[in-house]
N, CA, C and O atoms as CSV, one atom per row, in Angstrom:
chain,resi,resn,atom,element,x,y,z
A,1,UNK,N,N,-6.113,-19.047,23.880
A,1,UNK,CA,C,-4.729,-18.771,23.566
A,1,UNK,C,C,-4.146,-19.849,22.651
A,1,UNK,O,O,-3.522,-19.500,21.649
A,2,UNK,N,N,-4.345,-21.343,22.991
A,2,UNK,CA,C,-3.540,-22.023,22.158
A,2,UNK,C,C,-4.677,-22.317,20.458
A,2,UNK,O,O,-4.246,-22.845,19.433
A,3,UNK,N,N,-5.636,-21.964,20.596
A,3,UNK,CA,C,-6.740,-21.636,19.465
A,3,UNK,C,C,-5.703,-20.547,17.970
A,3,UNK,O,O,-5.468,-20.912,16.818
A,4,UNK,N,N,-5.265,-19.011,18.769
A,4,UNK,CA,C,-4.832,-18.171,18.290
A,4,UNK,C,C,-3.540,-19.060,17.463
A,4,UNK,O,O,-3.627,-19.210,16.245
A,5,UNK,N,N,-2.173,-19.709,18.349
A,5,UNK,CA,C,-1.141,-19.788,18.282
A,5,UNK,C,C,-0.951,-20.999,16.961
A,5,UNK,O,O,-0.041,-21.136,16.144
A,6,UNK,N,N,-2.352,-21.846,17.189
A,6,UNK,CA,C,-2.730,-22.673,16.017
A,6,UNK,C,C,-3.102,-22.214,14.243
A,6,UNK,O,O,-2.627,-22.466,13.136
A,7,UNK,N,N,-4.284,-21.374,14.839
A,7,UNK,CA,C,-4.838,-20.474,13.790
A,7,UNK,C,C,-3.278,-19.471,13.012
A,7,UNK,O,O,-3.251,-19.160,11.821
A,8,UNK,N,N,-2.313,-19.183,13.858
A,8,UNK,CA,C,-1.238,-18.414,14.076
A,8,UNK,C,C,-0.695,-19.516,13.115
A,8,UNK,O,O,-0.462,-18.954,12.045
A,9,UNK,N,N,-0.434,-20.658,13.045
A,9,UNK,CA,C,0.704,-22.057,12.724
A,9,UNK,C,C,0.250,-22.225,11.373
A,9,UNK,O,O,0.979,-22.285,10.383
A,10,UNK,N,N,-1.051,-22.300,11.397
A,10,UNK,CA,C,-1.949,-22.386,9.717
A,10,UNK,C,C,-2.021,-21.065,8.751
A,10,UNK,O,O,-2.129,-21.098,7.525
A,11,UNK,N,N,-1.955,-20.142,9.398
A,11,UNK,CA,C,-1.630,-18.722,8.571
A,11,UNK,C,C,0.078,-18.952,8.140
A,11,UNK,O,O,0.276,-18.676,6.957
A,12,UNK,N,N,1.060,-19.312,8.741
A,12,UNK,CA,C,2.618,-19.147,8.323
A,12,UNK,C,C,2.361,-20.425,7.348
A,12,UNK,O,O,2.389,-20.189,6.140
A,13,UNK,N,N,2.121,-21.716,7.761
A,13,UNK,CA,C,1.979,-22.643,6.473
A,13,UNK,C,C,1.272,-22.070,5.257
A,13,UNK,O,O,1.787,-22.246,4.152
A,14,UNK,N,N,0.216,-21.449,5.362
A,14,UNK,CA,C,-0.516,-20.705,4.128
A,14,UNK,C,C,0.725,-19.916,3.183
A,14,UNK,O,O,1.121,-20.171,2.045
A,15,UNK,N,N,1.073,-19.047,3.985
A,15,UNK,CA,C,1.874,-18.056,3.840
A,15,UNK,C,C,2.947,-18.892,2.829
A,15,UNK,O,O,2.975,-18.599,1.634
A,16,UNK,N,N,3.875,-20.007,3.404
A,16,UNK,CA,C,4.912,-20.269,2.886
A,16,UNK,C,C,4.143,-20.960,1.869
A,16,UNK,O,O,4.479,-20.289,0.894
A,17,UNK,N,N,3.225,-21.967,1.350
A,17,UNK,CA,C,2.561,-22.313,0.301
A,17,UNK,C,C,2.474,-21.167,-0.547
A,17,UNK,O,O,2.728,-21.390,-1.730
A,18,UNK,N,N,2.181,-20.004,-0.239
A,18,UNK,CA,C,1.681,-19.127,-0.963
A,18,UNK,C,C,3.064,-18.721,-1.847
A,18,UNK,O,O,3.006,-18.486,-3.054
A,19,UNK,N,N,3.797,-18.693,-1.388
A,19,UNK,CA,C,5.501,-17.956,-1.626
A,19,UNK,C,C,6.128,-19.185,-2.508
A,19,UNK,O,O,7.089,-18.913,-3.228
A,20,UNK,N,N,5.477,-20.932,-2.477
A,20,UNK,CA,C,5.809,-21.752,-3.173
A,20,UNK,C,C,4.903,-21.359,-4.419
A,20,UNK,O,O,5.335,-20.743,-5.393
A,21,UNK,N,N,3.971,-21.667,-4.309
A,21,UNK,CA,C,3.634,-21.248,-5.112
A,21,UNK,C,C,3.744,-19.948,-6.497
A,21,UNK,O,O,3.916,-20.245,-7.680
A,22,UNK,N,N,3.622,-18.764,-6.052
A,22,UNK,CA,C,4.451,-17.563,-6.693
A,22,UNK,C,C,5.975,-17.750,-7.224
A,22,UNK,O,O,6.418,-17.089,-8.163
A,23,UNK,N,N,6.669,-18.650,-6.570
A,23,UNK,CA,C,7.535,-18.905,-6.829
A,23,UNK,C,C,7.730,-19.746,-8.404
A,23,UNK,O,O,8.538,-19.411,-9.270
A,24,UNK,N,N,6.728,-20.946,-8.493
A,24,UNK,CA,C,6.808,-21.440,-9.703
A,24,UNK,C,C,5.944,-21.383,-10.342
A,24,UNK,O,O,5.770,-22.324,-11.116
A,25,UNK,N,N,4.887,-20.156,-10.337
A,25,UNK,CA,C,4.072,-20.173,-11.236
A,25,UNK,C,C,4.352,-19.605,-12.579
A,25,UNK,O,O,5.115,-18.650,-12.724
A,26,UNK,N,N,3.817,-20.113,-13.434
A,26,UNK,CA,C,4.577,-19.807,-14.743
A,26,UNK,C,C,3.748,-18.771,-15.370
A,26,UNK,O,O,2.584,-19.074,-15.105
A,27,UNK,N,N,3.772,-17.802,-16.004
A,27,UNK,CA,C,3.547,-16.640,-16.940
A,27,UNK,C,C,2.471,-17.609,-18.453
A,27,UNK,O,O,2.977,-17.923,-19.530
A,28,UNK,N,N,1.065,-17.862,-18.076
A,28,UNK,CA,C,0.941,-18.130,-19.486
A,28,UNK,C,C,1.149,-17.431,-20.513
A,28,UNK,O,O,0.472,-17.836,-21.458
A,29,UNK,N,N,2.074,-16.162,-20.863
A,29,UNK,CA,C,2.183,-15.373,-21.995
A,29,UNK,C,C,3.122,-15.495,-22.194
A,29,UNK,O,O,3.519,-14.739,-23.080
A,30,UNK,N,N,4.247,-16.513,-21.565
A,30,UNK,CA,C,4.992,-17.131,-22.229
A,30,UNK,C,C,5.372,-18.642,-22.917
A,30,UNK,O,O,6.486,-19.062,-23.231
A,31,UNK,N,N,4.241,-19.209,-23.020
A,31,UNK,CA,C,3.922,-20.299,-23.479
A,31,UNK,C,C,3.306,-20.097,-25.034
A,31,UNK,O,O,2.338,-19.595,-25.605
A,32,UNK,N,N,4.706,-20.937,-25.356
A,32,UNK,CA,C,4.311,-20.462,-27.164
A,32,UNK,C,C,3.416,-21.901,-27.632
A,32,UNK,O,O,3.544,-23.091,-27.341
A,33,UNK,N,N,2.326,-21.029,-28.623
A,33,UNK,CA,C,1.650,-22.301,-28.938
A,33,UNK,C,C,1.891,-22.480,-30.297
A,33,UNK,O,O,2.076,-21.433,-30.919
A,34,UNK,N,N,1.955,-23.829,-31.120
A,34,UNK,CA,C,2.367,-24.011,-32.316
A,34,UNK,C,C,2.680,-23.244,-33.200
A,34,UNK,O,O,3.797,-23.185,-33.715
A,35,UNK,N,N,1.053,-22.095,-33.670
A,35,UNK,CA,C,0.885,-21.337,-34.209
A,35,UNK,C,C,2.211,-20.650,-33.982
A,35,UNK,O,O,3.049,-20.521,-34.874
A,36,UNK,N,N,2.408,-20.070,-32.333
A,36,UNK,CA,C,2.929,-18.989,-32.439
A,36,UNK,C,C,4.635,-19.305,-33.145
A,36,UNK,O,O,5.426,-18.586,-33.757
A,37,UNK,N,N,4.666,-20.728,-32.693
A,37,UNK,CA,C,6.557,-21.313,-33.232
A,37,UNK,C,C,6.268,-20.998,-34.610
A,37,UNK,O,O,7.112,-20.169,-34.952
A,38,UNK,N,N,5.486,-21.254,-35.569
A,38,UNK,CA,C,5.091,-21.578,-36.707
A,38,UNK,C,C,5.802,-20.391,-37.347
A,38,UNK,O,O,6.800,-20.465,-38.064
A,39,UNK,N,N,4.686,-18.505,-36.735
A,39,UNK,CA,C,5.150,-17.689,-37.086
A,39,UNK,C,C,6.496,-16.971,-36.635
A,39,UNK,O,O,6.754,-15.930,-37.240
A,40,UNK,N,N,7.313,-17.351,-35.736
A,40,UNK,CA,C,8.294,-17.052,-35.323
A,40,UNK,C,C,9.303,-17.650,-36.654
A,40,UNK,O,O,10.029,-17.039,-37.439
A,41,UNK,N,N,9.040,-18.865,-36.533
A,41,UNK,CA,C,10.263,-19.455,-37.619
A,41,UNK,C,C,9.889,-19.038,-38.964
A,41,UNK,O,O,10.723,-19.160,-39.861
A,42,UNK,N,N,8.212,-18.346,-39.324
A,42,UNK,CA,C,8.513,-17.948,-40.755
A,42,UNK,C,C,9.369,-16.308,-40.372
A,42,UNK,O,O,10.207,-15.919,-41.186
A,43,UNK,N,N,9.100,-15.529,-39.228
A,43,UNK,CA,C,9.340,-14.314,-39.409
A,43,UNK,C,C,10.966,-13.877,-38.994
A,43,UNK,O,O,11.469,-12.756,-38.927
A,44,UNK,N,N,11.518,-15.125,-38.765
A,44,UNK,CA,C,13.199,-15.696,-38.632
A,44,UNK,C,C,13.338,-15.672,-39.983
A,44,UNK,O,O,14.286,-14.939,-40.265
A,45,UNK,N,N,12.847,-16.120,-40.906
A,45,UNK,CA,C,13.128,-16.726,-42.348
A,45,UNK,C,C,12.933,-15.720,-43.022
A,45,UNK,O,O,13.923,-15.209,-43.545
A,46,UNK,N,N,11.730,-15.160,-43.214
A,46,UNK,CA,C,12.243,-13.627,-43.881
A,46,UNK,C,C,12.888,-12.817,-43.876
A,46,UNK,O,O,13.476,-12.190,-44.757
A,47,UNK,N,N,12.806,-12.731,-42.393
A,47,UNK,CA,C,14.401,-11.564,-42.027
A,47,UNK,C,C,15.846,-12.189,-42.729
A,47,UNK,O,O,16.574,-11.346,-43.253
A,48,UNK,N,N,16.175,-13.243,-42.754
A,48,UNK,CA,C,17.609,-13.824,-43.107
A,48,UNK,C,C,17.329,-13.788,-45.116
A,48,UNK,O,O,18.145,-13.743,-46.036
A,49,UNK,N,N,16.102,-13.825,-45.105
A,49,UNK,CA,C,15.948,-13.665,-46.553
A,49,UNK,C,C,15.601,-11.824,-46.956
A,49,UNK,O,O,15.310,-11.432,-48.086
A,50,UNK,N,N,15.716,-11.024,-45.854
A,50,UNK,CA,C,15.474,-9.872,-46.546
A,50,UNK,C,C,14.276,-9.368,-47.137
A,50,UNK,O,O,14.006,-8.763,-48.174
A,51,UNK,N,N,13.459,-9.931,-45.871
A,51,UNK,CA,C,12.038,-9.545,-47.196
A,51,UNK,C,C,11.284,-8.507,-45.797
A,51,UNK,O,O,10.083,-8.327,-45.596
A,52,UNK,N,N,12.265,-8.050,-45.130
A,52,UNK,CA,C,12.157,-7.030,-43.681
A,52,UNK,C,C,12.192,-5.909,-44.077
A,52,UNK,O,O,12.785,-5.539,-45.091
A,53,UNK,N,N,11.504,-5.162,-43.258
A,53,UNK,CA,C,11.772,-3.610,-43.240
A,53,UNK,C,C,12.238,-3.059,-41.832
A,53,UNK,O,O,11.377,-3.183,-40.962
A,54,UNK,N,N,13.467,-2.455,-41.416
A,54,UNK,CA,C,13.385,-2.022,-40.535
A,54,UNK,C,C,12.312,-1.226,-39.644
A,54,UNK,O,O,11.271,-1.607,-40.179
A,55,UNK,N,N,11.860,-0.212,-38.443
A,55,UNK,CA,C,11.327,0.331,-38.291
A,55,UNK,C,C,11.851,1.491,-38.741
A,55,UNK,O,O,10.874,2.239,-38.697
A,56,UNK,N,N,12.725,2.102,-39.129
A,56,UNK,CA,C,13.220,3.622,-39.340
A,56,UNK,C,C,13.105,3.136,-40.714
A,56,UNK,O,O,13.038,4.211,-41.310
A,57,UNK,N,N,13.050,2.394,-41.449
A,57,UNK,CA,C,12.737,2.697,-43.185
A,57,UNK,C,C,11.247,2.437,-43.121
A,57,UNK,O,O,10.665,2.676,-44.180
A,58,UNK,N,N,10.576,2.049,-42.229
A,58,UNK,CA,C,8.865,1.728,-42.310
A,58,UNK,C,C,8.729,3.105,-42.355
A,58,UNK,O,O,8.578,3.806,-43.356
A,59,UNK,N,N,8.798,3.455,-41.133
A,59,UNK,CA,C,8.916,5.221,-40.811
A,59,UNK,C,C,8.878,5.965,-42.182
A,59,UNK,O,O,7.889,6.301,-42.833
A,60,UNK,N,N,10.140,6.130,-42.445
A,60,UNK,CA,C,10.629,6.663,-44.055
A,60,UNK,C,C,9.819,6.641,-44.916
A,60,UNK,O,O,9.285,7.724,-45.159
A,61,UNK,N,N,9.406,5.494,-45.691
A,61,UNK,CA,C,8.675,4.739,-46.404
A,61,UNK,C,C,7.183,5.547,-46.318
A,61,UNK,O,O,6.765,6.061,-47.355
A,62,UNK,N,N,6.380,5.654,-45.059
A,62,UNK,CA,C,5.447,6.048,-44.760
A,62,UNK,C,C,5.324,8.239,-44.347
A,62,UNK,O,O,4.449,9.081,-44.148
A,63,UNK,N,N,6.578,8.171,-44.419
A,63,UNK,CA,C,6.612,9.353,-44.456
A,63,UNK,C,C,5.830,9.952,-42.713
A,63,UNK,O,O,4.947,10.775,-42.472
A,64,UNK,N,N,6.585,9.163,-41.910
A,64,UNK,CA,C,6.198,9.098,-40.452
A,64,UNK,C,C,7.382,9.576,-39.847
A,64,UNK,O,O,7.282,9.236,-38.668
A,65,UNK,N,N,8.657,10.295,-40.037
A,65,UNK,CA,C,9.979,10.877,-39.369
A,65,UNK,C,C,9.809,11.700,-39.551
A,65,UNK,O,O,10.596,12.584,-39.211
């Protein structure tokens, strides 16, 4: 009995580790790597420079509407 209530004490500590854990684990697919800042800030920079195509004029353009 006091075997179970132990085994019982180490399963709820697991448990709440487990819930710490999940709690701050982070998403590696949101971890930008250089590269990816690199192309973000060129594809910021074209857009403000206009060198974009919407998707409904890609569409257009391609004769895909």
């Amino acid at each position: 009995m006091a075997e179970t209530q132990e085994l019982m004490k180490v399963i709820e500590e697991m448990r709440d580790d487990i819930k710490y854990i999940k709690k701050h684990l982070i998403d590696p697919d949101s971890i930008m790597s250089e590269d990816d800042i690199a192309c973000l800030e060129q594809a910021r920079k074209d857009f403000k420079e206009g060198k974009t195509l919407s998707l409904k004029d890609l569409r257009r353009e391609l004769d895909l509407s």
